[in-house]
C-alpha positions as CSV (number, residue, x, y, z in Angstrom):
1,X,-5.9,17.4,-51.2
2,X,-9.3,14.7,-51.1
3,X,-11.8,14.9,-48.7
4,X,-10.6,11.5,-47.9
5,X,-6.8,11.9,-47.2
6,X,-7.8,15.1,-44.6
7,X,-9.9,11.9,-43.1
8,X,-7.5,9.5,-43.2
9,X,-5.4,12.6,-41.3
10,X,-6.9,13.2,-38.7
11,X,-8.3,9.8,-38.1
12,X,-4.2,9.3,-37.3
13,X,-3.8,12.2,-35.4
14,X,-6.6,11.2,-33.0
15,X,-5.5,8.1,-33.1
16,X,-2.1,9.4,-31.8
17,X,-3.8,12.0,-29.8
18,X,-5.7,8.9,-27.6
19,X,-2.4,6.9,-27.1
20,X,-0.9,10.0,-25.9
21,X,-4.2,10.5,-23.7
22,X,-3.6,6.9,-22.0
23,X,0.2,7.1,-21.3
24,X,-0.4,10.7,-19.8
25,X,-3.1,8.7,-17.5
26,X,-1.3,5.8,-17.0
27,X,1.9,7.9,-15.5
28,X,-1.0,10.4,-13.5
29,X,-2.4,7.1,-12.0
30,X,2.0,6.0,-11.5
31,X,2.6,9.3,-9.5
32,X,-0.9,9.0,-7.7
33,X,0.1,5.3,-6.3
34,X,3.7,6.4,-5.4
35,X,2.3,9.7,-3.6
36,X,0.0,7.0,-1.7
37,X,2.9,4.9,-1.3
38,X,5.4,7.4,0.0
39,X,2.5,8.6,2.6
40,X,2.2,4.6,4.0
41,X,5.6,4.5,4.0
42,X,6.3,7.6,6.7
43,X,2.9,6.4,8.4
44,X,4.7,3.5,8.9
45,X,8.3,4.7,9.9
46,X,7.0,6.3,12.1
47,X,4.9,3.7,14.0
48,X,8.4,1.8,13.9
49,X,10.0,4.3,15.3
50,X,7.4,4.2,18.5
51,X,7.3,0.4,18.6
52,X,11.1,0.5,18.5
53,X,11.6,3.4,21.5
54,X,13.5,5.7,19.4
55,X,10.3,8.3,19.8
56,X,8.1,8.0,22.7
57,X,4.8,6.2,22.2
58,X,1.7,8.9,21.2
59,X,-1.8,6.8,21.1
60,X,-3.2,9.7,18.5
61,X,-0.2,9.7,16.6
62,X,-0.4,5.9,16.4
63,X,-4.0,6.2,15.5
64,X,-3.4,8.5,12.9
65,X,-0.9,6.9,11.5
66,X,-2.7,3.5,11.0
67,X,-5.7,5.8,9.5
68,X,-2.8,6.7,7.3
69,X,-2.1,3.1,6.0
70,X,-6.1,2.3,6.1
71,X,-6.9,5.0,3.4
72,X,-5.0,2.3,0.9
73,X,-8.7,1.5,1.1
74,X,-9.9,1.1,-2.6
75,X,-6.0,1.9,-3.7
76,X,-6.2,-1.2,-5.9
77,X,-7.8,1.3,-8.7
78,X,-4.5,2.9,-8.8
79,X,-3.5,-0.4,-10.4
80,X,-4.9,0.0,-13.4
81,X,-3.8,-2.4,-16.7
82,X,-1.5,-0.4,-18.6
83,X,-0.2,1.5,-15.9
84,X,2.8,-1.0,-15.3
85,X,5.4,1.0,-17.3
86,X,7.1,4.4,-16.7
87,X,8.9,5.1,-13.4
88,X,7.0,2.2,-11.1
89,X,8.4,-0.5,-9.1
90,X,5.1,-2.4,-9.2
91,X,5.7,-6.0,-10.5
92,X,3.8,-7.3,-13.5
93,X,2.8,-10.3,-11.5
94,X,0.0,-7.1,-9.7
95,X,-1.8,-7.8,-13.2
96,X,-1.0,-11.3,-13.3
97,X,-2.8,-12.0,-9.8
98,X,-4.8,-9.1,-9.2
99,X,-7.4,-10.8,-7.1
100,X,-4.9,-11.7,-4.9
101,X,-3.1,-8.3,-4.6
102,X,-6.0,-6.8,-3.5
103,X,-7.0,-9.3,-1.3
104,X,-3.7,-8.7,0.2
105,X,-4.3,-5.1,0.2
106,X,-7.6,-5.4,2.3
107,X,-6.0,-7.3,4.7
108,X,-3.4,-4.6,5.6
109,X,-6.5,-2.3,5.7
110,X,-8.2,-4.3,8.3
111,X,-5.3,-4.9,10.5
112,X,-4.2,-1.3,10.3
113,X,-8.0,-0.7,11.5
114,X,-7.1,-3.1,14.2
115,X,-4.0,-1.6,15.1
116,X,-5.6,1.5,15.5
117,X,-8.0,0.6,18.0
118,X,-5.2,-0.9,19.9
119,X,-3.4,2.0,20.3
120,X,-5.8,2.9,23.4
121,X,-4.5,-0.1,25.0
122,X,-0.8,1.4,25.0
123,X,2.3,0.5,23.9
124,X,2.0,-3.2,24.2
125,X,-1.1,-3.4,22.6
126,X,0.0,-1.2,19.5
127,X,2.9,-3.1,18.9
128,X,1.0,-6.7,18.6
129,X,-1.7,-5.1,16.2
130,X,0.8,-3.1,14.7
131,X,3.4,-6.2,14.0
132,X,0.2,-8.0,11.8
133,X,0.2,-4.9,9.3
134,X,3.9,-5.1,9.0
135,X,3.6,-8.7,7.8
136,X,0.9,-7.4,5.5
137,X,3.1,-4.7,3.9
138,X,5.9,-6.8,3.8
139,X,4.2,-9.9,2.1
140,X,3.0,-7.3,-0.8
141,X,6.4,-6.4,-1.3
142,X,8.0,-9.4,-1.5
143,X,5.4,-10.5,-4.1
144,X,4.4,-6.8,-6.4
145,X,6.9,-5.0,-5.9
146,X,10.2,-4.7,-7.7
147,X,13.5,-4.0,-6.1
148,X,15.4,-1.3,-6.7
């Protein structure tokens, strides 16, 4: 066999070998965003769940929770192009308006962080803050994420 077909060879299979790299990074960064996700989500149930009465109102569970939904804090890097295929409800309008999803996420930060310093205030208070991050995770879904 020539020197240069063992290059051409092997410049292929590290070729293949880089393509295989990315989707195996792309679905790492997928699971990453949807363990994130899934954590917001409960965080979230949860508060609803005091606001709503079904479970008695807990400032430090409140608190935490909102900490919970604050640490989406730089999540926008779980975003990344290329990572919109796989097993992912994200919409490919994310990619489309990116400055704007994570504007959007920053804002949910921020009023989480606001929520959570309610929470000392009580029930009423919590639920006020707590109704502004609702309206933040529920514009981002409307917009970047697909239904199932």
């Amino acid at each position: 066999m020539s020197k240069s077909r063992v290059l051409a060879g092997l410049s292929i299979l590290a070729g293949v070998a880089v393509i295989a790299s990315g989707v195996a990074i792309a679905q790492d960064v997928v699971a990453k965003r949807k363990e994130m996700m899934k954590a917001v989500g409960g965080a979230t149930k949860q508060s609803v769940q005091m606001v709503k009465g079904e479970v008695p109102f807990d400032a430090a569970k409140a608190k935490a929770n909102m900490a919970t939904i604050a640490a989406w804090e730089g999540s926008a890097a779980l975003f990344p192009k290329g990572s919109d295929t796989g097993d992912t409800t994200a919409a490919p309008k994310i990619w489309q308006t990116f400055d704007d999803f994570e504007a959007k996420g920053k804002k949910m930060v921020a009023d989480a962080a606001t929520a959570a310093k309610a929470a000392a205030g009580g029930l009423d208070a919590f639920k006020t803050a707590f109704g502004e991050v609702t309206k933040a995770c529920k514009g981002c879904h409307q917009q970047y994420r697909i239904k199932k």
